[in-house]
C-alpha atoms as one frame of an Amber mdcrd trajectory, in Angstrom:
protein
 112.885  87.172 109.788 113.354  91.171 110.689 110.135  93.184 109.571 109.155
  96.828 109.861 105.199  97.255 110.260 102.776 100.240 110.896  99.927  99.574
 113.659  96.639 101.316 112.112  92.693 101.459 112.856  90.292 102.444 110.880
  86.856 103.082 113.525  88.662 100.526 115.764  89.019  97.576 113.440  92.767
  97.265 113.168  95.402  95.599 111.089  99.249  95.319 111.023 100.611  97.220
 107.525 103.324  95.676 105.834 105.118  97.373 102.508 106.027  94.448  99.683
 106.310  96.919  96.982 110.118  96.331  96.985 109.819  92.625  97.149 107.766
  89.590  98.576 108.231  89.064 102.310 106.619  85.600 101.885 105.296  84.897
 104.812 103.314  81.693 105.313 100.048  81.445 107.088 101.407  80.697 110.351
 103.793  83.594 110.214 100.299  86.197 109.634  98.634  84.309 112.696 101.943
  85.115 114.581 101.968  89.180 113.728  97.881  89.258 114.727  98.549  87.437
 117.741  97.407  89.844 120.351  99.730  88.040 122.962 102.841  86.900 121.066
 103.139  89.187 118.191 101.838  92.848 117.463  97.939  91.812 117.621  95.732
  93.183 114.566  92.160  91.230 112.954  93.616  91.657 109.486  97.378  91.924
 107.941  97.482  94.246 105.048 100.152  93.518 102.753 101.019  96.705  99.814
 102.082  95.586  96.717 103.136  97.231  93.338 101.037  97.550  90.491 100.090
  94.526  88.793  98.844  96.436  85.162  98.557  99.564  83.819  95.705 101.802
  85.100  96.560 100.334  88.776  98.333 102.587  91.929  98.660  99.580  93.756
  97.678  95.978  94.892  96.395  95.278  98.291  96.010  91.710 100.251  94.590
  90.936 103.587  94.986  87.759 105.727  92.691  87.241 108.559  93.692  86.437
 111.985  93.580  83.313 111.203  96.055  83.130 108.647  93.960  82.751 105.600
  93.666  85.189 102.643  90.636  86.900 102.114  88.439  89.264  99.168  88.158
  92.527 100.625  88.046  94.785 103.815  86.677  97.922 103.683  88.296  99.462
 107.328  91.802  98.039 105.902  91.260 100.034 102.349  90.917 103.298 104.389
  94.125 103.025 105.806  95.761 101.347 103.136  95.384 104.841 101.072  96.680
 106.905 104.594  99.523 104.348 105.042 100.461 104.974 101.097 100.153 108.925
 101.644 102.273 108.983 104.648 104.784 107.118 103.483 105.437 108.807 100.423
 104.395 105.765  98.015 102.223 108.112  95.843 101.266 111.944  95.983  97.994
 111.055  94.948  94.495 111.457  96.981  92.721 109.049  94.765  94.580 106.192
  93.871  92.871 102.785  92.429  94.158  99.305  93.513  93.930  95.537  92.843
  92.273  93.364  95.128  91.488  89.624  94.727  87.970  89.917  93.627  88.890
  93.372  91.129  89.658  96.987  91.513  88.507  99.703  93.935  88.903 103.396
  93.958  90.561 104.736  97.479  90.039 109.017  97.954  91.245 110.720 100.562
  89.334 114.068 102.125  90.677 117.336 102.331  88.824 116.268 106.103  91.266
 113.607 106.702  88.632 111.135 106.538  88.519 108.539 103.065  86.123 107.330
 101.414  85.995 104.064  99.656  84.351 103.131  96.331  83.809  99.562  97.352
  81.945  99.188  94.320  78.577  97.432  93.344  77.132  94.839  95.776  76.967
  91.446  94.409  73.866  89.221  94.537  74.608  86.319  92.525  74.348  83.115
  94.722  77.060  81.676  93.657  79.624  84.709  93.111  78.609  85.244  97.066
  79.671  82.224  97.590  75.709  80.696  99.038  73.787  77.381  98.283  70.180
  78.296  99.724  68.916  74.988  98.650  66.576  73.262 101.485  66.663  76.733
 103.340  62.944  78.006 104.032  62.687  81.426 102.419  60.512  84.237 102.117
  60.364  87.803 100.311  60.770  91.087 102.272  60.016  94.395 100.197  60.907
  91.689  96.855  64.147  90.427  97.881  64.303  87.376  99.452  66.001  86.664
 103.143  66.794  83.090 104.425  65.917  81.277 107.226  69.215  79.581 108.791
  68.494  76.658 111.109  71.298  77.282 114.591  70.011  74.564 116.464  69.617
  76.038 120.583  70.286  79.451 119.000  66.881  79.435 117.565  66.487  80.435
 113.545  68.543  83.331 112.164  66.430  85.367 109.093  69.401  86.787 107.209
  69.407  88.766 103.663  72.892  87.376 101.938  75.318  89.418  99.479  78.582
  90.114  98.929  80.510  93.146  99.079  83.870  91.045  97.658  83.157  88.917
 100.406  80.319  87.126 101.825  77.886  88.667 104.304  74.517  86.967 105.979
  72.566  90.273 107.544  69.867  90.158 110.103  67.820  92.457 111.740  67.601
  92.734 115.661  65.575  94.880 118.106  68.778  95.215 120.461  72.277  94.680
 119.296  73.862  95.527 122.332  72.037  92.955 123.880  71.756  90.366 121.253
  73.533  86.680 121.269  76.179  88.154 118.442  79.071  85.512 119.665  76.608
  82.904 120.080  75.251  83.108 116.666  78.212  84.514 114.973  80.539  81.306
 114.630  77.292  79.127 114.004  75.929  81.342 111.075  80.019  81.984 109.714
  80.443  78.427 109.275  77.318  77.371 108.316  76.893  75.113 105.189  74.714
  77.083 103.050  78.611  79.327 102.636  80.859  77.266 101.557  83.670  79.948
 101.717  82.095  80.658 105.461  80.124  83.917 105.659  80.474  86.950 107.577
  77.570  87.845 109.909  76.163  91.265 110.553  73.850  92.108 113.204  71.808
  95.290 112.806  69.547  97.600 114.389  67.685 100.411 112.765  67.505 103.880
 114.788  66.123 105.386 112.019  65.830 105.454 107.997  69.634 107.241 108.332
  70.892 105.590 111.292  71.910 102.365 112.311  73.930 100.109 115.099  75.803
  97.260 113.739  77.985  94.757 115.311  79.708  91.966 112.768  81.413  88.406
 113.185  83.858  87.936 110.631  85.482  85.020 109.465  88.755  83.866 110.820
  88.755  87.454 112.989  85.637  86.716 115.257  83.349  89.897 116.570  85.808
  93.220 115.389  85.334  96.675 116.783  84.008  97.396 113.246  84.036  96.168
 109.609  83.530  98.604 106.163  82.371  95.730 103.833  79.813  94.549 106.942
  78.677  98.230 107.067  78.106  98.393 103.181  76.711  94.915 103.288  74.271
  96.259 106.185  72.967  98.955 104.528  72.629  97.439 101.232  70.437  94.844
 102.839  68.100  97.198 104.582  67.518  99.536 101.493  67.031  96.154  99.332
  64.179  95.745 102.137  62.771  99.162 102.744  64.184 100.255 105.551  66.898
 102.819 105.058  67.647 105.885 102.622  70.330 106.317 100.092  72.929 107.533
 103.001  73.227 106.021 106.195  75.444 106.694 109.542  76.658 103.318 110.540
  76.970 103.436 114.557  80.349 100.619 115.764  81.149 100.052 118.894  84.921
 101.625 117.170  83.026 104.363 115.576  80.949 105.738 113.212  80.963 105.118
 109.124  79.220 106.939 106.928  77.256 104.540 103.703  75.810 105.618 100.604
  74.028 103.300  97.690  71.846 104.911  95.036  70.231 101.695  95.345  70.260
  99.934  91.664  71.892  96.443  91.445  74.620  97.974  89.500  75.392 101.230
  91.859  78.646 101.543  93.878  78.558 101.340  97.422  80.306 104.341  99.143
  82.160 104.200 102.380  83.493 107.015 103.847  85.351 106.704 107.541  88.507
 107.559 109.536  91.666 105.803 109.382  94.822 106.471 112.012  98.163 105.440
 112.328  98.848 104.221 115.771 102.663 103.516 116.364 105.499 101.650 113.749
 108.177  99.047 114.852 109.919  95.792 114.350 109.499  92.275 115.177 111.570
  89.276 114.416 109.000  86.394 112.938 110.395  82.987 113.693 111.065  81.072
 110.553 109.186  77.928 111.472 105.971  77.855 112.949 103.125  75.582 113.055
């Protein structure tokens, strides 16, 4: 199979763009791993897939397959350059634009600065919308919200604060994240049981009430450059605890995002970010892989 893709990044998490709004490339999940393979196919941590509206009301739909091949809820980094890939390529003249993704809608806005910003909507702490089963976990309350102890056998005890921002996070706080065990920890908290739909785990560090450093392990992508719903997930869990103000500079090691959360359950979460085309071209996907 022929396909034309875009290579974009969005603060250095980055994603092969493919445009289905003419028709259904159906690709199976071996044929994503194949495109994000970083040394047979273009390399990416998420496939983004644009698709016509599905109802009225709706620009768009948007879906995103890990690395790994599987589908997943959301990705913030992806939904900034989903509305630049749109723009560029003539699919709509709007700057705002509102799309379907597989847990519901967000609003994507571009800025007369180039940069987007992201209604990613409110954060969702529901146990079992999260997907998370705390039971047996020893817990404990931090400014009223409670935070989970998860048992990582040599790794020692991670104290995360869970939500989800479409998709699950697990959130800790660490003195040094440069330094910290993130790929030691990350695959042992993403899989662990408590998230049945696997988690992804955020590691941050406050530099101030505005600032912080984050580094994230996602599911099926392992530690990215950077990741929006990690960032909204981050900051959501350290104004839930006290630490942070209503806007926050998110420091990646692929750049900086800017947060904002007014801070009631029901509030949207605001991300607003660069997002970059890097080159376009065509691959042939073998038909049959495994």
């Amino acid at each position: 199979m022929h396909i034309r893709f875009t290579k974009m990044q969005g603060a250095g998490n980055d994603f092969v763009v493919l445009d289905e709004t003419r028709g259904r490339l159906g690709l199976s999940g071996a044929q994503y791993r194949f495109l994000a393979d970083r040394h047979f196919g273009v390399g990416a941590d998420q496939v983004l897939s644009v698709r016509p509206s599905p109802a009225a009301g709706l620009d768009f739909e948007y879906v995103i397959h890990n690395a790994d091949g599987g589908e997943v809820e959301h990705c913030g980094n992806g939904a900034r350059c989903f509305v630049r890939y749109v723009l560029d390529k003539g699919l709509t003249d709007k700057t705002t634009v509102r799309v379907k993704v597989q847990q519901g809608e967000i609003e994507l806005h571009m800025n007369p600065d180039g940069r987007v910003t992201v209604n990613m909507g409110a954060p969702v702490f529901d146990w079992d919308r999260v997907p998370f089963n705390p039971i047996g976990l020893v817990s404990d309350q931090v400014n009223g919200w409670p935070v989970f102890d998860l048992a990582l056998g040599q790794s020692g005890i991670a104290r995360v604060a869970v939500l989800s921002m479409g998709n699950p996070h697990a959130v800790q706080r660490v003195d040094n994240v440069d330094s910290f065990s993130v790929l030691a920890q990350g695959p042992l908290i993403e899989n662990h049981p408590a998230f049945p739909k696997r988690v992804n785990a955020g590691f941050m560090q406050l530099v101030s009430r505005s600032q912080i450093k984050l580094r994230v392990f996602e599911r099926g992508s392992g530690e990215t450059l950077a990741c929006g719903t990690g960032a909204c997930a981050a900051v959501v869990a350290g104004i839930r605890q006290g630490w942070l103000d209503n806007r926050v500079d998110v420091q990646t090691h692929g750049g900086s995002l800017t947060i904002e959360w007014a801070g009631q359950a029901d509030s949207p979460v605001l991300m607003t970010g660069p997002a970059t085309s890097v080159f376009e071209g065509e691959i042939n996907v073998p038909d049959h892989l495994s």
